[in-house]
SEDRENBA-784010 format. One record per residue (C-alpha): residue in three letters; x negated, y, z negated. Coordinates in steps of 0.001 Angstrom, whole numbers. Layout:
REM residues N
residuo ALA | u X | v Y | w Z
...
***
This chain:
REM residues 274
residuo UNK | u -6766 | v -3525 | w 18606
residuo UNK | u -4888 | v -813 | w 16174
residuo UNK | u -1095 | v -564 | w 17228
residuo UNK | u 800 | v 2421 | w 17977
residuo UNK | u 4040 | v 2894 | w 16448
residuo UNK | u 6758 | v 5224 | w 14931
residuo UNK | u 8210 | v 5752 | w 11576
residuo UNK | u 11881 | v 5551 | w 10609
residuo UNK | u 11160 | v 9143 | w 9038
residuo UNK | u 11374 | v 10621 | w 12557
residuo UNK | u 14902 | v 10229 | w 12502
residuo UNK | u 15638 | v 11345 | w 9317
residuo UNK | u 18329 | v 11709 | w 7971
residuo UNK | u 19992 | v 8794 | w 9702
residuo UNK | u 20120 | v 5951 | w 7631
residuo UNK | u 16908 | v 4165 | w 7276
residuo UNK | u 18865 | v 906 | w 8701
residuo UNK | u 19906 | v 2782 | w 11410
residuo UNK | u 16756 | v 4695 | w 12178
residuo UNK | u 14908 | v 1587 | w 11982
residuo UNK | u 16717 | v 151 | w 14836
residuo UNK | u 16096 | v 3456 | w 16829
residuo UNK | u 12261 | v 2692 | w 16018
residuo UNK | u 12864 | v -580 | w 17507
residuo UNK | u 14633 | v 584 | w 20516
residuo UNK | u 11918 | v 2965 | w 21545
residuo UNK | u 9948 | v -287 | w 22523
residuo UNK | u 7352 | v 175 | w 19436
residuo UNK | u 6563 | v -3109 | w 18190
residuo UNK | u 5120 | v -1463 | w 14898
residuo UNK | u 6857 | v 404 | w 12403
residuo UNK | u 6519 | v 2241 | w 8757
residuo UNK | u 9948 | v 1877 | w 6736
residuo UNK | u 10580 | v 5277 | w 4889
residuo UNK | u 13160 | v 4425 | w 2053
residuo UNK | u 15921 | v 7121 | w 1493
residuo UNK | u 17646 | v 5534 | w -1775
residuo UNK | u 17115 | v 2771 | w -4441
residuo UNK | u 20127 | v 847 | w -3277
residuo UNK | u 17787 | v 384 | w -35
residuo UNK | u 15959 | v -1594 | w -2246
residuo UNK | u 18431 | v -4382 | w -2871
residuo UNK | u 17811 | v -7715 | w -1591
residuo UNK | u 20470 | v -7665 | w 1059
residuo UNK | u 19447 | v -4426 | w 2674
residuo UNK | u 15961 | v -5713 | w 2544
residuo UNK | u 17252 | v -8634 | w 4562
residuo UNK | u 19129 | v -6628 | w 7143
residuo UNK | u 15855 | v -5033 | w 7773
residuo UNK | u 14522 | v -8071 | w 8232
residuo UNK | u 17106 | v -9087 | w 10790
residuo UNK | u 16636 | v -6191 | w 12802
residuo UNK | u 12473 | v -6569 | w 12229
residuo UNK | u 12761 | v -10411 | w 13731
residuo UNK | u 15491 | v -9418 | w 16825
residuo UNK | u 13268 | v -7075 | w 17958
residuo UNK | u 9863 | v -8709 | w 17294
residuo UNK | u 8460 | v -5549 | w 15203
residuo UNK | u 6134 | v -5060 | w 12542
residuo UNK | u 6566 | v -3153 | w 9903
residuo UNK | u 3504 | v -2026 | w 9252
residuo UNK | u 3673 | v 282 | w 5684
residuo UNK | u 6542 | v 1577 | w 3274
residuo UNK | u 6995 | v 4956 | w 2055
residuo UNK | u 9116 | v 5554 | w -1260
residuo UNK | u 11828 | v 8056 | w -1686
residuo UNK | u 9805 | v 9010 | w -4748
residuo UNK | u 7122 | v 10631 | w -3557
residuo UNK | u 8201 | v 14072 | w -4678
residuo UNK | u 8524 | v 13001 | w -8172
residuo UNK | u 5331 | v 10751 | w -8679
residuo UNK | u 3106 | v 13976 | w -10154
residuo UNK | u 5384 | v 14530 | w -13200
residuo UNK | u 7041 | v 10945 | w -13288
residuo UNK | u 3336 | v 8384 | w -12780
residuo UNK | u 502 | v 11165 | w -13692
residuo UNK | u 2015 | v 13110 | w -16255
residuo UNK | u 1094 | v 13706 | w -20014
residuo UNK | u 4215 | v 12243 | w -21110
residuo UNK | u 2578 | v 8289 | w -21089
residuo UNK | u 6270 | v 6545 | w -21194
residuo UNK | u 7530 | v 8335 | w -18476
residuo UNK | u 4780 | v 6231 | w -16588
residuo UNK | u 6177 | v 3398 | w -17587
residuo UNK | u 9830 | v 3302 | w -16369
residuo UNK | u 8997 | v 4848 | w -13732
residuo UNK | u 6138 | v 1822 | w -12763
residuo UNK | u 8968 | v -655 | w -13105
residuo UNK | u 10961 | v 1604 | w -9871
residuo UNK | u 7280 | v 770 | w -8195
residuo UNK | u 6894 | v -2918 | w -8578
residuo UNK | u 10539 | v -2911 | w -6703
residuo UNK | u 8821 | v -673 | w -3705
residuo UNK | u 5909 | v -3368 | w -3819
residuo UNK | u 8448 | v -6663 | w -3950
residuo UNK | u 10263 | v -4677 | w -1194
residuo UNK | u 6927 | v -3986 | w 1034
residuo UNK | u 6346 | v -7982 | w 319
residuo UNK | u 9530 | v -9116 | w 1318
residuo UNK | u 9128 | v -7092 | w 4595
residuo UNK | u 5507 | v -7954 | w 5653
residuo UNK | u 4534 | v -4383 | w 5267
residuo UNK | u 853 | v -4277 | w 3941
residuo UNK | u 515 | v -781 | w 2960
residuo UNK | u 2415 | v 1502 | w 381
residuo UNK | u 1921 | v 5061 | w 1101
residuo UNK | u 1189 | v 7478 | w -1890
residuo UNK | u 1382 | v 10904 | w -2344
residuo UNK | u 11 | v 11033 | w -6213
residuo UNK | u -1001 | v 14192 | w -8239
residuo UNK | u -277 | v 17645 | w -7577
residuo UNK | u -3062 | v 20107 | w -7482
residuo UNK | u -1031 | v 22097 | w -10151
residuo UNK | u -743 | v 19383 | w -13088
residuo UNK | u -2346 | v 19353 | w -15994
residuo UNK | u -3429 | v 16194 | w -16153
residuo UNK | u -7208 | v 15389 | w -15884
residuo UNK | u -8704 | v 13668 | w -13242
residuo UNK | u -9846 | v 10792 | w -15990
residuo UNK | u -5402 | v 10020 | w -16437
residuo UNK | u -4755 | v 10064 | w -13256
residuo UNK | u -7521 | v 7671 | w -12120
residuo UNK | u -6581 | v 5411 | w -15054
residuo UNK | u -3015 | v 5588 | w -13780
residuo UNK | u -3855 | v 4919 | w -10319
residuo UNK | u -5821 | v 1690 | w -11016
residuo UNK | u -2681 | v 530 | w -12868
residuo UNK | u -535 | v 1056 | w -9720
residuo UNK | u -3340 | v 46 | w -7418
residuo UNK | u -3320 | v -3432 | w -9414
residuo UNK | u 102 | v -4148 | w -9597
residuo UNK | u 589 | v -3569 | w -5833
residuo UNK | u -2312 | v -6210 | w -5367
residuo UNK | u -601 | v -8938 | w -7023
residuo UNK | u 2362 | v -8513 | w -4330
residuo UNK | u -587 | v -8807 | w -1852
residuo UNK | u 363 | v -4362 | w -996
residuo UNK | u -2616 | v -2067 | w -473
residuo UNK | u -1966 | v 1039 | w -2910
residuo UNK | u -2914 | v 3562 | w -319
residuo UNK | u -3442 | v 7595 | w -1506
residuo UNK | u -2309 | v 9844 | w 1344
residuo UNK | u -4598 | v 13546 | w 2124
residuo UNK | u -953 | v 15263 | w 1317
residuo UNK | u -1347 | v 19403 | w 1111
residuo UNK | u -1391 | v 20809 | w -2428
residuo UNK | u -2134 | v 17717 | w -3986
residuo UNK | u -5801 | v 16539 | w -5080
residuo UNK | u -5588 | v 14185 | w -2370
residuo UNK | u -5777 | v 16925 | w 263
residuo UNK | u -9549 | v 17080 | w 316
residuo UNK | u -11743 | v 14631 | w 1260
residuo UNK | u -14456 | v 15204 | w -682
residuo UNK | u -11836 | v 14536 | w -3743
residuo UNK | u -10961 | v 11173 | w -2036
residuo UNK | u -14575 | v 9923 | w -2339
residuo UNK | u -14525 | v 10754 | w -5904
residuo UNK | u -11572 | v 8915 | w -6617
residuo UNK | u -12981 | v 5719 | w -4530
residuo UNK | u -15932 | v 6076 | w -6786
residuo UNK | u -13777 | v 5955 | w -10107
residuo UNK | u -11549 | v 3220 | w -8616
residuo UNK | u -14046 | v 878 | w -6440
residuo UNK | u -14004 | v -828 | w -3051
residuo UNK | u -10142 | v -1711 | w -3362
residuo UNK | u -9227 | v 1880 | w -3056
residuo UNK | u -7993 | v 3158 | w 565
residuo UNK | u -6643 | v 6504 | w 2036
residuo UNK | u -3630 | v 7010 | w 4423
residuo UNK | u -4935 | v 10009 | w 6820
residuo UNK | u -2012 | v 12088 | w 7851
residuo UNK | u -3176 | v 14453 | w 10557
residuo UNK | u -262 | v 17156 | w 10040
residuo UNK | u -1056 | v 17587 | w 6249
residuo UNK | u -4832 | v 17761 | w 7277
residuo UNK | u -4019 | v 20435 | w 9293
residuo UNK | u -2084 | v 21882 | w 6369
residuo UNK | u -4514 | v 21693 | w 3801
residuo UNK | u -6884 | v 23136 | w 6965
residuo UNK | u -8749 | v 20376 | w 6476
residuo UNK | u -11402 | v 19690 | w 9771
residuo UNK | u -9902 | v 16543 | w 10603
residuo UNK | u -12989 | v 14941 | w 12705
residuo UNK | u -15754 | v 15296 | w 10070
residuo UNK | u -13245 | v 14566 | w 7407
residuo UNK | u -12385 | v 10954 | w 9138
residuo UNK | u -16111 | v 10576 | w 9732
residuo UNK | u -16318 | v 10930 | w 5621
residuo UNK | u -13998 | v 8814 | w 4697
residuo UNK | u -15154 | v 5835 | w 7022
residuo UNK | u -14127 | v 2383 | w 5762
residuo UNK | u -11610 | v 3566 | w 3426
residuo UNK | u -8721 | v 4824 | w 5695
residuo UNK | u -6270 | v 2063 | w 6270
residuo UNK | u -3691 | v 3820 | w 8084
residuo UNK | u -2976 | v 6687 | w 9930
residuo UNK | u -48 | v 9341 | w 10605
residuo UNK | u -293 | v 10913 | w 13802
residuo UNK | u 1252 | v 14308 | w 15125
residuo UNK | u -566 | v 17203 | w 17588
residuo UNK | u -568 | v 20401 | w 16929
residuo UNK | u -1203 | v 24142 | w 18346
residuo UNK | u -2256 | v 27504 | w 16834
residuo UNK | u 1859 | v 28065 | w 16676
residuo UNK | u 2893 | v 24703 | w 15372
residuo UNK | u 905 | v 22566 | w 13051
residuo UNK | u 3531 | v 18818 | w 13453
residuo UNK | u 4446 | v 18380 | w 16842
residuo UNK | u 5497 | v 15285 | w 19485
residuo UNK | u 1933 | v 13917 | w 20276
residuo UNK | u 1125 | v 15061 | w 24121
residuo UNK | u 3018 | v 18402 | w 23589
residuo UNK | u -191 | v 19886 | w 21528
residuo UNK | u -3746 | v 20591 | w 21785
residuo UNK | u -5176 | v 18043 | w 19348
residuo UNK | u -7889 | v 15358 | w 21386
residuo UNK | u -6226 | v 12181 | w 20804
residuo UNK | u -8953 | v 10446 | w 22816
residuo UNK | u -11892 | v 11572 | w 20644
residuo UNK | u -9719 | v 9897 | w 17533
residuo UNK | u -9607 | v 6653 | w 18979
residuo UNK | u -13078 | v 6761 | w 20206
residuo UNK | u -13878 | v 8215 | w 16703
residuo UNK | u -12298 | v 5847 | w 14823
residuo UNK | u -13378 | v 2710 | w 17224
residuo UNK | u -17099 | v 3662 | w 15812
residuo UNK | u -15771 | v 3647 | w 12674
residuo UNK | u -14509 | v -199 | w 13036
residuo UNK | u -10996 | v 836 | w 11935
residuo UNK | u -8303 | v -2025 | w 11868
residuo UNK | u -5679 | v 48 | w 10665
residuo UNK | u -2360 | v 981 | w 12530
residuo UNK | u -1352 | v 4657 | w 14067
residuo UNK | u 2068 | v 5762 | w 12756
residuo UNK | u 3831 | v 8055 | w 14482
residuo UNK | u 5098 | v 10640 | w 11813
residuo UNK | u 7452 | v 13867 | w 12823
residuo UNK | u 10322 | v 15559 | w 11060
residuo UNK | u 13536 | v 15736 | w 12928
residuo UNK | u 12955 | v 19773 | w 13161
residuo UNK | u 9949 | v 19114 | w 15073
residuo UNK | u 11438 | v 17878 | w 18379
residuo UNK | u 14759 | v 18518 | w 20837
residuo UNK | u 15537 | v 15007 | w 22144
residuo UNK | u 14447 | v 11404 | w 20813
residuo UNK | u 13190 | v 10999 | w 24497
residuo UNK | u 10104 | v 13072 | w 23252
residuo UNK | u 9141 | v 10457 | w 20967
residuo UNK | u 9064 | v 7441 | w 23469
residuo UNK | u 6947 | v 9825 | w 25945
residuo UNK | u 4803 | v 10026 | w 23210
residuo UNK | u 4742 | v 6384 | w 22253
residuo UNK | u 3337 | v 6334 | w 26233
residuo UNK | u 1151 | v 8808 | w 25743
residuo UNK | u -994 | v 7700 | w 22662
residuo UNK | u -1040 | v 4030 | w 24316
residuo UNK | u -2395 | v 4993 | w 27484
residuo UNK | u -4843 | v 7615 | w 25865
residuo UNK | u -5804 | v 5083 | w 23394
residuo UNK | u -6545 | v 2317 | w 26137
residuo UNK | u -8395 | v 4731 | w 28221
residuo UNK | u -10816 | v 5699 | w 25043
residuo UNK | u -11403 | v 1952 | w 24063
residuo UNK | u -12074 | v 1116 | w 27637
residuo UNK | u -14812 | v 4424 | w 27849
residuo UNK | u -16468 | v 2845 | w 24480
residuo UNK | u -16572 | v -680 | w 25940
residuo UNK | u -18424 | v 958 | w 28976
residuo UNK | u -20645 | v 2954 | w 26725
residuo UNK | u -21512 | v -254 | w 24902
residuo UNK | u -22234 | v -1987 | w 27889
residuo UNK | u -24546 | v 675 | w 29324
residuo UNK | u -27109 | v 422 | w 26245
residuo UNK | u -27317 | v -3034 | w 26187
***
């Protein structure tokens, strides 16, 4: 069964060592590690992670690099050596994801705004994609707003430029960003999302605690039980987007007892057409 956990972004900006343990804490026994500096990358920070990743029994689940704001102009840009020293900061992120035990590297990629055509940017991608593979990392590109990424029907284009290793991080905040209808879209991209962000939502508030929105958290996990996904659920909020930490764990509760109830409804299903 997918795990439920929580990302050290929700706790932002405590230091990701720090906010890791507060992961850990929480009871979550799976975690994404969102890096906050290169030093974080250094083999004894990497270690105390580590150390706190074995106390606790947690696993870390995915990476997400400090980068990500500047991987538009610094991977996919005209400027071809700028790719190049910037690829070498990348193959740390993916020695760092190894070291952990983290199997997924989260990607924002191109901006909807850059010149570059789609042709670069796939060629680019496969060159990241590939180098993350040989550190045994899934190169995963995330539906982010205002980048191509946003729309699904872009996603399947780049999965037919790029082949069967290519995968998708679905964040449900930045599909409600990019208003993006989240159910058909997951139904589209079947097979190729590996992980997924999760937040609720109202008309008012479009990245909230799960539990304190509207958004049918049952229907996902039914949905994506039919869709044979083996991927993880990340909880993903920014610190703006709750009052007290104690609304995370209550909804660490909540998505494990709604996704327990949904698998046990599709189990009964099953049962009743055989």
């Amino acid at each position: 069964m997918s795990d439920i956990g929580i990302s050290s972004a929700c706790y932002y900006p405590l230091l990701t060592e720090k906010a890791f343990r507060r992961v850990c804490e929480t009871g979550a026994k799976t975690a994404e590690i969102f890096f906050n500096a290169e030093s974080e990358l250094k083999p004894d920070f990497l270690a105390e992670l580590n150390r706190i990743r074995d106390f606790y029994g947690v696993k870390i689940a995915s990476i997400h690099p400090f980068s990500s704001f500047m991987e538009s102009n610094h991977l996919f840009s005209l400027y071809e050596r700028r790719f190049w020293d910037t690829l070498e900061l990348y193959r740390r992120f993916f020695e760092a994801a190894q070291t952990l035990g983290a199997p997924v590297f989260v990607v924002h990629g191109i901006k909807k705004i850059s010149k570059s055509p789609d042709e670069l940017y796939f060629e680019r991608y496969r060159i990241l994609m590939d180098e993350a593979k040989k550190f045994g990392v899934t190169f995963a590109q995330e539906n982010v707003v205002l980048h191509r990424g946003e729309s699904p029907d872009y996603l399947l284009k780049m999965k037919d430029a790029l082949g069967e290793d290519f995968r998708v991080v679905f964040d449900l905040k930045q599909a409600r960003r990019a208003q993006v209808d989240i159910f058909p879209a997951l139904q589209k991209l079947a097979g190729l999302v590996c992980h997924i962000h999760v937040s609720d939502g109202s008309q008012a508030r479009d990245c909230l605690p799960p539990g304190e929105g509207s958004f049918d958290f049952a229907r996902l996990f039914r949905v994506m039980a039919a869709c044979a996904y083996r991927g993880d659920y990340i909880i993903e909020l920014y610190s703006d987007g709750y009052a007290s930490e104690k609304q995370i764990t209550d909804s660490l509760a909540f998505l494990k007892e709604k996704q327990t109830a949904a698998l046990a409804d599709c189990s009964f299903n099953e049962k009743q057409k055989n």
